[in-house]
C-alpha positions in Angstrom: 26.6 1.7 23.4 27.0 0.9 19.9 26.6 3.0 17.0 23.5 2.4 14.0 23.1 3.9 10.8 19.6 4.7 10.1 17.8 5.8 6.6 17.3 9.7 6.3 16.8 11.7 3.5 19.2 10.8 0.3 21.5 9.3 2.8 22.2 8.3 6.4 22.2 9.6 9.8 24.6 7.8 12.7 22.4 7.0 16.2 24.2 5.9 19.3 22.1 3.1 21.5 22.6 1.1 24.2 23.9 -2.3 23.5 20.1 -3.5 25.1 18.8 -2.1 21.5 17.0 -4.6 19.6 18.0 -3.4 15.9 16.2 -5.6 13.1 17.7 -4.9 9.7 15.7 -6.2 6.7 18.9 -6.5 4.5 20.8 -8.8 7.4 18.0 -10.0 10.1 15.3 -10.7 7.9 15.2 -14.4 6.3 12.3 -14.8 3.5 10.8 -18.1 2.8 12.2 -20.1 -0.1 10.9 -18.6 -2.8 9.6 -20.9 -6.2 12.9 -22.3 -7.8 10.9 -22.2 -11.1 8.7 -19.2 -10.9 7.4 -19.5 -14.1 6.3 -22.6 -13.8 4.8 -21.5 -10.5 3.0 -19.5 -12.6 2.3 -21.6 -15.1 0.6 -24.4 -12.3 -1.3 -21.6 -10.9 -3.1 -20.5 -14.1 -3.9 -24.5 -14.7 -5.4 -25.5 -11.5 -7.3 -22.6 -10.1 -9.3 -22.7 -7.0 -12.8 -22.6 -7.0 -13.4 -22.2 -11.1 -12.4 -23.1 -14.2 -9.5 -22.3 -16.1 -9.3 -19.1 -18.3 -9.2 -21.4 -21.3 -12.4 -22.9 -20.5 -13.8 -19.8 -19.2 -13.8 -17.5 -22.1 -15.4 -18.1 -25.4 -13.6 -16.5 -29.1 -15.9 -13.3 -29.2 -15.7 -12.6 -24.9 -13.8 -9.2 -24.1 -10.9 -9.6 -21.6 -9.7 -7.0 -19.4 -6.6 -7.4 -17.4 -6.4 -5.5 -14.4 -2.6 -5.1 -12.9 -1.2 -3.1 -10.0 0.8 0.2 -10.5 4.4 0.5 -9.9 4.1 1.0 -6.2 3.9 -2.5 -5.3 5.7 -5.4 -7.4 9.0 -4.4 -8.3 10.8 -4.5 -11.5 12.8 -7.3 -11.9 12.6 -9.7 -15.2 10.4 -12.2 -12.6 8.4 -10.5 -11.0 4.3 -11.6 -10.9 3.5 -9.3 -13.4 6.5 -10.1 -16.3 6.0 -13.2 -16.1 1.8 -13.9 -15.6 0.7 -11.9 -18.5 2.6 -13.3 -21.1 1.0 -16.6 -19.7 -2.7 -15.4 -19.4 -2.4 -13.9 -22.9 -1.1 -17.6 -24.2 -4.2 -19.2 -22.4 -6.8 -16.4 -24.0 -5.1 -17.1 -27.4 -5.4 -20.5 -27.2 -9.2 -20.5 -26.7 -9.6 -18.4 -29.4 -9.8 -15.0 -28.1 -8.5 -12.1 -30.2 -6.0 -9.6 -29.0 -8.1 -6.8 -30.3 -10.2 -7.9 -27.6 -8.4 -7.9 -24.5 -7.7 -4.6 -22.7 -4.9 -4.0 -19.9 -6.1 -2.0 -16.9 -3.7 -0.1 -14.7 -5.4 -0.3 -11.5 -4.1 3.0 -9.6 -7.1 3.8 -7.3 -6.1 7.2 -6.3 -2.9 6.7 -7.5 -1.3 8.9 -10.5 -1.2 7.5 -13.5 2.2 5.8 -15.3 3.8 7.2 -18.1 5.2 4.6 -21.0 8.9 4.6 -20.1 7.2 3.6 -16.8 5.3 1.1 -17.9 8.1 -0.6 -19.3 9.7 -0.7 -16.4 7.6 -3.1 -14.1 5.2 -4.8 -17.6 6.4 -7.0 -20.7 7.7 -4.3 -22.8 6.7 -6.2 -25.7 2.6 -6.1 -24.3 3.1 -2.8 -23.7 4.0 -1.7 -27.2 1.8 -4.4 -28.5 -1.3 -3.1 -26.6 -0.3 0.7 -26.5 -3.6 3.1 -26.8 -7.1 2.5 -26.5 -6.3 -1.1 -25.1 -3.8 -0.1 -22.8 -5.1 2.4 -20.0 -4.8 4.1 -16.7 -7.8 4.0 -14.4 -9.3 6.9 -13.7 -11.3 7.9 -10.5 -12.1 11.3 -11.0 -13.9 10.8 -14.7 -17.7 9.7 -13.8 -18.2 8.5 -17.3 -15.5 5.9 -16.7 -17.2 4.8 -13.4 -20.0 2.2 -13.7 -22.3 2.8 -10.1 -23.1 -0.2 -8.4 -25.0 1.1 -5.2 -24.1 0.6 -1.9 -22.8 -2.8 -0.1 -23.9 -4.1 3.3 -22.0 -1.5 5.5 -23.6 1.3 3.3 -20.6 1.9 1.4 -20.6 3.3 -1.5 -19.2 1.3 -4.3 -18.5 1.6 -8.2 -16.2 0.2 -10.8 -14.2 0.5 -13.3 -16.4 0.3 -16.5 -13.3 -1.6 -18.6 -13.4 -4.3 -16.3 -17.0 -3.9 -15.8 -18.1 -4.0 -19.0 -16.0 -7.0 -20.0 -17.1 -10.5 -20.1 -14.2 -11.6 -18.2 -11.9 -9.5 -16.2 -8.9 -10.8 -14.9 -7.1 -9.1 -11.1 -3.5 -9.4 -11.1 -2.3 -9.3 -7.4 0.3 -9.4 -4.8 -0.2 -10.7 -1.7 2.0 -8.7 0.3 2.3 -7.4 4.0 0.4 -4.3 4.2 -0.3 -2.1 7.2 -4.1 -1.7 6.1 -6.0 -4.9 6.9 -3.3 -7.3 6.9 -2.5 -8.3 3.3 -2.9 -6.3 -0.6 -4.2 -8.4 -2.9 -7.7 -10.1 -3.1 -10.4 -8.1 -3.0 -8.1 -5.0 -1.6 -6.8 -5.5 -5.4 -10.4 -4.6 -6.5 -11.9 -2.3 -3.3 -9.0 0.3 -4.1 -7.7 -0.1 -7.4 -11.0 -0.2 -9.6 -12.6 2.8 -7.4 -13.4 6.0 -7.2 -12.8 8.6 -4.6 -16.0 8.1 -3.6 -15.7 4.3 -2.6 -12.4 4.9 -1.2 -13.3 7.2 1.0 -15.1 4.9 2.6 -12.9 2.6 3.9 -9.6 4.9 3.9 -11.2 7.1 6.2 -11.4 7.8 10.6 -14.1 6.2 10.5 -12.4 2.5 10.0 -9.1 3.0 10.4 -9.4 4.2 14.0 -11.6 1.9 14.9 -10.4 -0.3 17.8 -10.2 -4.1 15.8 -7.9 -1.7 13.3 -4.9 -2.7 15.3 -3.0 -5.1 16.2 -3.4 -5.5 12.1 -5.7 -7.9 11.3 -7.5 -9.9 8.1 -10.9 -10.1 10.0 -10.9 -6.1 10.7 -14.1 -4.0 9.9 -11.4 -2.4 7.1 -10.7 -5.4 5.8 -14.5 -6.8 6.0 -15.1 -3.2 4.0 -12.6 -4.4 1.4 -14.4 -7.7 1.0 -18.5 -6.4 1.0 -17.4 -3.7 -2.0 -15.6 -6.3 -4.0 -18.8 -8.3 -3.5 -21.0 -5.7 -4.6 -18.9 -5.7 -7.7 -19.3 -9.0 -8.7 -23.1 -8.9 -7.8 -23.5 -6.3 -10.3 -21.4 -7.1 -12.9 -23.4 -10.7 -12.4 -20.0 -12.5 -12.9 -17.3 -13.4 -10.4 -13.4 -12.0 -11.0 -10.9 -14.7 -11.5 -7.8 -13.7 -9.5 -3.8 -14.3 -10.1 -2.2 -13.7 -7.2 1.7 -14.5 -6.0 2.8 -14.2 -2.4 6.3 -12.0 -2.8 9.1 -12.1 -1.1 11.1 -8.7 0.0 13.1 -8.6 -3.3 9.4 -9.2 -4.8 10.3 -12.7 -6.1 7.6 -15.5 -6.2 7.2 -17.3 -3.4 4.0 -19.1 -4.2 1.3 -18.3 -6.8 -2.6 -19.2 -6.6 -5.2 -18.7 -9.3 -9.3 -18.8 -9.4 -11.5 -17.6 -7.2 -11.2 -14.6 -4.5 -12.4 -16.2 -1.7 -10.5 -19.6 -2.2 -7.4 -17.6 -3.3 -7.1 -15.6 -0.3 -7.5 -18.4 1.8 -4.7 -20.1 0.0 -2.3 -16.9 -0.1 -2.9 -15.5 3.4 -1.1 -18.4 5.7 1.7 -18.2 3.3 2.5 -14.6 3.5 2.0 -14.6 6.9 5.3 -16.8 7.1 6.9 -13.6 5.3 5.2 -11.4 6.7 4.7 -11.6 10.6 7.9 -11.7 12.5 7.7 -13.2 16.1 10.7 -11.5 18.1 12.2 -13.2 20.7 10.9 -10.9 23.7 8.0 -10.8 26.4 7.7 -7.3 27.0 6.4 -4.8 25.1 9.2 -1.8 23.7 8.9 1.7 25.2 10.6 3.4 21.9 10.4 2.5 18.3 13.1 4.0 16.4 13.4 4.6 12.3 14.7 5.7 9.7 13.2 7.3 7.0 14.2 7.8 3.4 13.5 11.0 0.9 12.3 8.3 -1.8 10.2 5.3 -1.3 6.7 3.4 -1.3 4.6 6.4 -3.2 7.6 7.9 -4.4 10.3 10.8 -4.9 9.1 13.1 -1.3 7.4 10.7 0.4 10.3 11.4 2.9 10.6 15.0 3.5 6.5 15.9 2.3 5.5 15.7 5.7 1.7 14.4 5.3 3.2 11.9 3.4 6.4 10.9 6.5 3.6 10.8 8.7 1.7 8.3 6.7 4.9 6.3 6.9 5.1 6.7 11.0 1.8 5.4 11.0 2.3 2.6 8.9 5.3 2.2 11.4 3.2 2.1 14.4 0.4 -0.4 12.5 3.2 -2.7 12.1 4.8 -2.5 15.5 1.3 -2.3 17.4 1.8 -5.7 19.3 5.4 -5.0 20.0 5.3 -1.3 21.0 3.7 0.0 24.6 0.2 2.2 23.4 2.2 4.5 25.8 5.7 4.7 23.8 7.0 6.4 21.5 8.4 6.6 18.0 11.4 8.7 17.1 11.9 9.0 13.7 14.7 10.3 11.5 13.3 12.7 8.6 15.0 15.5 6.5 11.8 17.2 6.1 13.3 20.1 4.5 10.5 21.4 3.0 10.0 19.5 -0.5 6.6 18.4 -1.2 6.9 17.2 -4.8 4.8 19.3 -5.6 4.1 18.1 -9.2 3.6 14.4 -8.1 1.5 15.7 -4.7 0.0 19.0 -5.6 -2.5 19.7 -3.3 0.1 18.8 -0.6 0.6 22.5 0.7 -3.0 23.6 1.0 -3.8 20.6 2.9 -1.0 20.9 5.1 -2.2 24.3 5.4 -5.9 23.6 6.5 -4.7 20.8 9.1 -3.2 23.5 11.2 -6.7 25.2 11.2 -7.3 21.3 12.8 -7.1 20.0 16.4 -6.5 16.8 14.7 -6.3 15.3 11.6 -9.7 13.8 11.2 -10.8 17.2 11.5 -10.0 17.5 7.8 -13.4 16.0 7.2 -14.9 19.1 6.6 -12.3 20.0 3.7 -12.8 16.7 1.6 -15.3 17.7 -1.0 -13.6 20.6 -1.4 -10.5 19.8 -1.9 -10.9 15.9 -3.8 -13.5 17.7 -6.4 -11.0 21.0 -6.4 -11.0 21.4 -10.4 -7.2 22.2 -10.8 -6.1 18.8 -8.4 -8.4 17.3 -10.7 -6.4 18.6 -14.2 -3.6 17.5 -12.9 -4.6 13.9 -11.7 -6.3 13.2 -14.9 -3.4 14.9 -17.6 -0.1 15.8 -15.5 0.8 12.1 -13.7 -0.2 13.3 -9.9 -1.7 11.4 -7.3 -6.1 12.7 -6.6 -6.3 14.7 -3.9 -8.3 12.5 -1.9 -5.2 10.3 -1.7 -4.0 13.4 0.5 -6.8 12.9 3.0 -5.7 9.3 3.2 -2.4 9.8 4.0 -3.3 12.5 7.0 -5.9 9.9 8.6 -3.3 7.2 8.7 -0.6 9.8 10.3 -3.4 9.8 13.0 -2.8 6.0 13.6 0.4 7.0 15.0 -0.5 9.8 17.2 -3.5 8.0 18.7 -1.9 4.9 19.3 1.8 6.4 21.1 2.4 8.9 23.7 4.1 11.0 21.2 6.0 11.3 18.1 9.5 12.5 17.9 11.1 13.8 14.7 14.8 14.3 14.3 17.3 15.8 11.9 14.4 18.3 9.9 15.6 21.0 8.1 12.2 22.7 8.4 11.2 21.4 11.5 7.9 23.7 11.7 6.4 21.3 9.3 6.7 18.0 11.3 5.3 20.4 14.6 2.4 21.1 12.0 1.9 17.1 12.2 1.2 16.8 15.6 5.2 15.1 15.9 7.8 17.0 18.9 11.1 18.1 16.8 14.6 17.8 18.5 17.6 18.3 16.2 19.4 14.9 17.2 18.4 10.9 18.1 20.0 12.2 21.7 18.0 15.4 22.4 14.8 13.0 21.6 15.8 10.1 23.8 16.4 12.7 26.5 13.2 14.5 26.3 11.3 11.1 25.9 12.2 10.0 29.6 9.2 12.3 30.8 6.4 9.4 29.0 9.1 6.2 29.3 11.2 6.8 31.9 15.3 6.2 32.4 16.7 3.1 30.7 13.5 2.3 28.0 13.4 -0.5 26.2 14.3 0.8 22.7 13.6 -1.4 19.2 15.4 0.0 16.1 14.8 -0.5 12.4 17.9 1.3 10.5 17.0 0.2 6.7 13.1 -0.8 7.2 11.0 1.3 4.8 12.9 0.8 1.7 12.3 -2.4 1.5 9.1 -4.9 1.8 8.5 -4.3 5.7 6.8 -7.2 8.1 4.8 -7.2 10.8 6.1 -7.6 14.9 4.8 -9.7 17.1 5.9 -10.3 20.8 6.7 -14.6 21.9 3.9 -14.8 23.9 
């Protein structure tokens, strides 16, 4: 046997394995591709030779307004090189060289249905010399729940619903800052993901983030040619059919300390197809095994990903056990099981996730969770979620509904979800998961779906960091 310490809560909880344990640590197992020894320059060659289009310099003309649409601080990192630090101040140099006023451009902080950032946090992940520069009218957090800032642009070949973001609608140029990262919904963020759910409403979002797609069968093993990710693609097309203008795109393939590995401007289409093979080498991790793993075990942390509780608020945990499973879905058996480690004791964050408790609430009135259909426009139009979205930094409450469908991933694609170590245990029950107080009470009870001796797979340290995709040797 040998012993592994695995994430929970603020700290750490000890499991004992059998020395046939596969255990893939990110910070010791995991080895990134070389990332660019000048990333600046990486940069720098990007922004001059983009795919598909011109350059920004020869794109633009004096009087055009720019908007610059960026990601929020969930995805990036905050390092002095990451994408964003050091792309902006090069963009800007282009746009100034061609003649195109400051007072002109606009930064966009594309949140979706994320909450909006506060200044201190701005600084943390932009050039805090933009930020200042730019602060105000020129510097703003999308909105989703404001129809006034929402430009319609009818619906998109699936019949999706799709709308924009009048400040990069409305501009004669908009520029998408992206990252092309492992993600567990439709294989990579970036690209027209960047647009499809960071320039939406609610309304669009729902769409896509919904039963509807991700349970659909080509959902899993995660996949760029998915009806999600062909979703993604259609609404960011619509876009740039009504806005009669295409977006030009910056976007660096990251590494898991977020440093630039590789950088691509132009185009979407062309970009993606640049990007994609190269974050595939970060991102999809061929074990060396044949068989398929009857247990998947993990530890999860009180703070990570969407922020301070997404650890212990249990719609959120379960979001992160399906994200889990979407990432493990070629390596684990559809009939094994997860066991993961969560203190669960009962925090929420509520001011961060307000609406958390009522949902949780009306998914016990729910045989499962995409029986919380029925509560949507209720709840994502409810007008004190709303207050506090648009003026008090929380997430919309639709983002909720997101987070319970993708907790479904994991119960409809396992036998069954163990959680260990919760101090309120009731909530994870209320989830759908089976509670046992330790990793050996679990691994006990789990021999009734995997038998004696399973084949066990453990990731101690893999959702606070930048997590990759399993595959099997085949």
């Amino acid at each position: 046997m040998k012993k592994v310490a695995i994430e929970y809560g603020d700290g750490f909880m000890n499991v004992e394995v059998p020395d046939s344990a596969v255990v893939y640590s990110m910070k010791t197992d995991h080895v990134d591709p070389k990332c660019a020894e000048d990333p600046e320059k990486e940069v720098k060659n990007a922004l001059e030779n983009p795919l598909g289009t011109k350059r920004i310099g020869d794109s633009v003309k004096p009087s055009d307004k720019v908007t610059i649409c960026f990601p929020d601080r969930v995805k990036g990192g905050f390092h002095d090189k990451t994408h964003r630090k050091l792309s902006i101040p090069l963009i800007l140099n282009e746009l100034k060289e061609a003649g195109v006023s400051e007072k002109n451009i606009k930064f966009l902080n594309s949140t979706g249905l994320h909450r909006k950032n506060l200044k201190a946090e701005f600084e943390q992940y932009m050039p805090v010399d933009v930020v200042n520069r730019f602060w105000g009218e020129r510097f703003i957090n999308h909105d989703s729940s404001i129809e006034d800032e929402m430009v319609y642009c009818g619906e998109d070949e699936y019949g999706d619903y799709v709308d924009i973001n009048r400040h990069a609608f409305e501009a004669d140029f908009t520029i998408l800052l992206g990252h092309c990262n492992g993600n567990p919904y439709g294989g990579y963020s970036g690209g027209y993901k960047m647009a499809a759910t960071g320039l939406t409403s609610y309304k669009s979002i729902r769409c896509h983030h919904s039963p509807g797609s991700l349970y659909k069968k080509d959902f899993l093993p995660i996949s760029g040619h998915s009806h999600f990710r062909h979703q993604l693609r259609a609404i960011g097309k619509k876009m740039e059919e009504k806005m009669g203008r295409e977006f030009f795109t910056v976007d660096s393939v990251i590494d898991t300390q977020a440093r630039i590995i590789k950088t691509f401007a132009g185009k979407i289409d062309d970009v993606e197809k640049a990007t994609w093979p190269i974050a595939a080498q970060r991102t999809e991790v061929t074990l060396d095994e044949k068989e398929k793993f009857d247990v998947v075990v993990v530890g999860i942390p009180r703070n990570f990903h969407y922020g301070p509780g997404m650890g212990s608020n249990p719609i959120q945990f379960m979001q992160a056990i399906g994200a889990v499973v979407s990432r493990c879905s070629d390596i684990l058996k559809k009939d094994g099981v997860v066991i993961a480690a969560s203190i669960c004791d009962g925090w929420f964050n509520d001011e961060w996730f307000p609406y958390g408790r009522e949902l949780y609430g009306l998914l016990q009135n729910c045989n499962a969770p995409w029986e919380l259909a029925r509560y949507e426009d209720d709840i994502a139009n409810r007008p004190e979620y709303i207050y506090k979205h648009r003026h008090a930094y929380a997430y919309h409450p639709f983002h909720g509904f997101s987070m319970a469908y993708f907790g479904g991933v994991a119960l409809n694609n396992t036998r069954a979800v163990y959680v260990i170590g919760a101090k309120e245990p009731g909530y994870a029950r209320g989830m759908g998961c089976i509670t046992r107080a330790t990793y050996e009470e679990a691994i006990k009870d789990a021999e009734k779906y995997v038998g004696k001796d399973p084949k066990i797979f453990v990731l101690p340290d893999y959702l606070s960091s930048n997590p990759v995709h399993f595959f099997l040797n085949k």
